[in-house]
N, C-alpha and C positions, 0 to 999 in steps of 0.2 A: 268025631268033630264035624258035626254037618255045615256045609257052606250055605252062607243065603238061599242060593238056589233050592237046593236041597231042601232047608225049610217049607220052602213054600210051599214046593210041590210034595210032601210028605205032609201037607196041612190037613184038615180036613174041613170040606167045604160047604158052607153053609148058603143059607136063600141071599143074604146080603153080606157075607163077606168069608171068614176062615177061623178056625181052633186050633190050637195048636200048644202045644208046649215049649219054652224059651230056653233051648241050650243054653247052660252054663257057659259054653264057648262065648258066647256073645256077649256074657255080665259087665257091667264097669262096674264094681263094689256089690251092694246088694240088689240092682237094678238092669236092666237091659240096656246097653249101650243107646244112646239115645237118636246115632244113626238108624241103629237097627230097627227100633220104634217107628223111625219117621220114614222110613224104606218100607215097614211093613203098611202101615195106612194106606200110603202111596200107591202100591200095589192092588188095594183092596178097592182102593178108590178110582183106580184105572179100570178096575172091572165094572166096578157099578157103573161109570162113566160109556161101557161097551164101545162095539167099532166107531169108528169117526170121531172119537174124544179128540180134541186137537190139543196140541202141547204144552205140556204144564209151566207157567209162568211165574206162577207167587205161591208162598206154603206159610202159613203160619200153623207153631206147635206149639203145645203145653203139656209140660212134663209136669206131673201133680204128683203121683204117686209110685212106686218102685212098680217095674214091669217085669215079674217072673213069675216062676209056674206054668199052669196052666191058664191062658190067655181065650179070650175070645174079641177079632179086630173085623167091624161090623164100618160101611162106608153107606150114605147116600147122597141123591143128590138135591141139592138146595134149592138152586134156580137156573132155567138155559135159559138163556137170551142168545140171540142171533146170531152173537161172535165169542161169547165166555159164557162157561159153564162152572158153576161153585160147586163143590162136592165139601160134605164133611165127612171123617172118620174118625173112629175114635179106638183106644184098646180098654176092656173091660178085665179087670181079675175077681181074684175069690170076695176081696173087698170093696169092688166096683172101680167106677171109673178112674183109669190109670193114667192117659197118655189119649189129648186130644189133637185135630188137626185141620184148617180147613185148608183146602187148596184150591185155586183160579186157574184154569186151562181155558186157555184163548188163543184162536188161529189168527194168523200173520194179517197184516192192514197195509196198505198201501201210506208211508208218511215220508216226508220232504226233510226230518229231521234226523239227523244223525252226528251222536256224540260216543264217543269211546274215550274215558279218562281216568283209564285203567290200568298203565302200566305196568309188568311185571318190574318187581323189585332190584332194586337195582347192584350189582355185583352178585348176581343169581350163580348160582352152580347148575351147568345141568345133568339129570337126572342120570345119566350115565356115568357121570364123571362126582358125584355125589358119595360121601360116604354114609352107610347106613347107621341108623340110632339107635345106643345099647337099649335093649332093654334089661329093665333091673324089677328085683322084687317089689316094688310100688307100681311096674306098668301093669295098666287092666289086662284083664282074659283077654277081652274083646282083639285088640292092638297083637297082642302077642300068637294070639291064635290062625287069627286072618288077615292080618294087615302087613304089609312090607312100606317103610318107613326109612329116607332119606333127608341127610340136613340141606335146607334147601339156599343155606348163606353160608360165608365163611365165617369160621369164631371170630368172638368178640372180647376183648377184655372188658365191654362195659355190657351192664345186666338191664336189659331193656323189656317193656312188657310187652313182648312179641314173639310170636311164633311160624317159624315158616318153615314147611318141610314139603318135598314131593312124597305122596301119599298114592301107592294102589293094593286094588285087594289083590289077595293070593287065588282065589277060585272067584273067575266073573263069569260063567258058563249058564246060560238060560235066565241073565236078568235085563230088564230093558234097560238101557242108559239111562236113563232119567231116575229109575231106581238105584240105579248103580251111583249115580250121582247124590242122590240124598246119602245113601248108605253111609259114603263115603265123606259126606260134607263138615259131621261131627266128629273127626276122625281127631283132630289136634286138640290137645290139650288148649285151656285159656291164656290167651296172648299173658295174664298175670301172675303165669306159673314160675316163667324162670328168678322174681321176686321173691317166689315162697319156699317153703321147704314141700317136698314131695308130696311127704305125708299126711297134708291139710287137707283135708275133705272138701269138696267142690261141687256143687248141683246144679245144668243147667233146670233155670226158668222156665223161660219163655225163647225159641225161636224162630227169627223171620228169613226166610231167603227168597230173594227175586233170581227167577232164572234167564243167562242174558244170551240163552240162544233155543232157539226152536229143538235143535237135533245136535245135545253132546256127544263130542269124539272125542278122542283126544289117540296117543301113540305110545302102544306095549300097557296100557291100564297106566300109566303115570298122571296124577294132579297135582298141579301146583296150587298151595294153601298158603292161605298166611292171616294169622288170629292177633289183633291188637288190644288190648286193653284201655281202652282211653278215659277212662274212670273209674276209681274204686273207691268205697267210703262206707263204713257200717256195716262192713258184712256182704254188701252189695258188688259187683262190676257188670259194667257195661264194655262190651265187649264188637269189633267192626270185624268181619271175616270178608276175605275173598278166596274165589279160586278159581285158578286158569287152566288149558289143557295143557299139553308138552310143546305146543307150537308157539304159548306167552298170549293165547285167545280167551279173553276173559267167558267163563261160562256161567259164575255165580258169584251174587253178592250175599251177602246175609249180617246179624246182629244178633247179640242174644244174651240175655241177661243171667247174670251167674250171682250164686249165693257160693261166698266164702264162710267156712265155718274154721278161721283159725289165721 
């Protein structure tokens, strides 16, 4: 059961990016967690980006097609200007393109404005004091194999389209935070799940995330997550994500649009 890390560096490497084969460990259903997808670009695109890349700030992904097998995830870069650099990457399989991504890395600016309206949630558990989430035969590989998973509020007797849990990997050895942070960012099921029954099949879209600090930390690998559903109609939701470290410091915003089939 190879870890991310593991992955990577068992890759093998090519002039603009990596080959590789997609452990099962990492499946959500017939596809590659879609963490894992956007952690693997990411990485590919840190490279092409080489030394002095400055820190990744905004990622948009498109998840089009199941990512397993053998893989080949290929980055270049778009356009440097002065202070952002766009790179794109993308993952390629037996029946082409699977999983796109572009990303904006841009160094810090000197600006007189400053807003934080970020709150952690309120009547939080913390992460210590947290009990952890069954898993049952509906959780993904992915979750079950690598992820350790705590409820991040007290029960409810009312069913809300939210989801909040502190979230860290089991093996974080040789990955850069910032990958570590995507890995990790699709980790929660969609804020509209505790609505449905398990068993419905769910596909992220499209994902966007801004990132709200130059250099993620956080304390013991713990994140705090929380996935809302604020729309859902036709098969469709629209879905608001955040996630903060162990200290209640926001480090990521994101959205992402889900196809319900059921």
């Amino acid at each position: 059961m190879a870890s991310f890390g593991q992955v990577l560096s068992g890759a093998e490497v090519l002039e603009d990016g990596l080959a590789l084969d997609v452990p099962e460990s990492w499946h959500q259903g017939r596809t590659a967690y879609g963490g894992f997808s956007a952690a693997l670009t990411l990485a590919v695109a840190q490279q092409a980006g080489g030394e002095g890349l400055p820190p990744l700030r905004s990622a948009q992904m498109a998840m089009m097609a199941p990512v397993n097998g053998g893989v080949e995830v290929r980055a270049r870069i778009e356009r440097a200007g002065r202070n952002a650099i766009w790179i794109s990457s993308a993952i390629h399989g037996e029946k082409g393109l699977a999983f796109s991504a572009s990303f904006v890395f841009m160094g810090a600016v000197e600006s007189a404005l400053h807003i934080n309206e970020r709150p952690v949630p309120e009547g939080l558990v913390p992460a210590d004091e947290a009990h952890p989430v069954a898993y049952t035969r509906h959780t993904p590989a992915f979750l079950a194999s690598h992820f350790e998973t705590r409820h991040a509020l007290p029960p409810s007797a009312e069913r809300r389209p939210e989801m909040c849990r502190w979230v860290r990997l089991a093996e974080r050895d040789g990955i850069d935070p910032m990958v570590e942070l995507l890995l990790v960012g699709d980790a929660l099921p969609p804020g509209v799940m505790p609505l449905m029954h398990a068993a419905v099949p769910v596909s992220t879209m499209h994902w966007q995330v801004n990132l709200l600090t130059p250099a993620p930390r956080t304390r013991d690998g713990w994140w705090l997550m929380r996935s809302i559903g604020d729309y859902a109609e036709k098969g469709c939701s629209s879905e608001r994500e955040a996630t903060w470290n162990a200290s209640g410091e926001p480090v990521m915003a994101g959205m992402q649009s889900i196809a319900l089939f059921g």
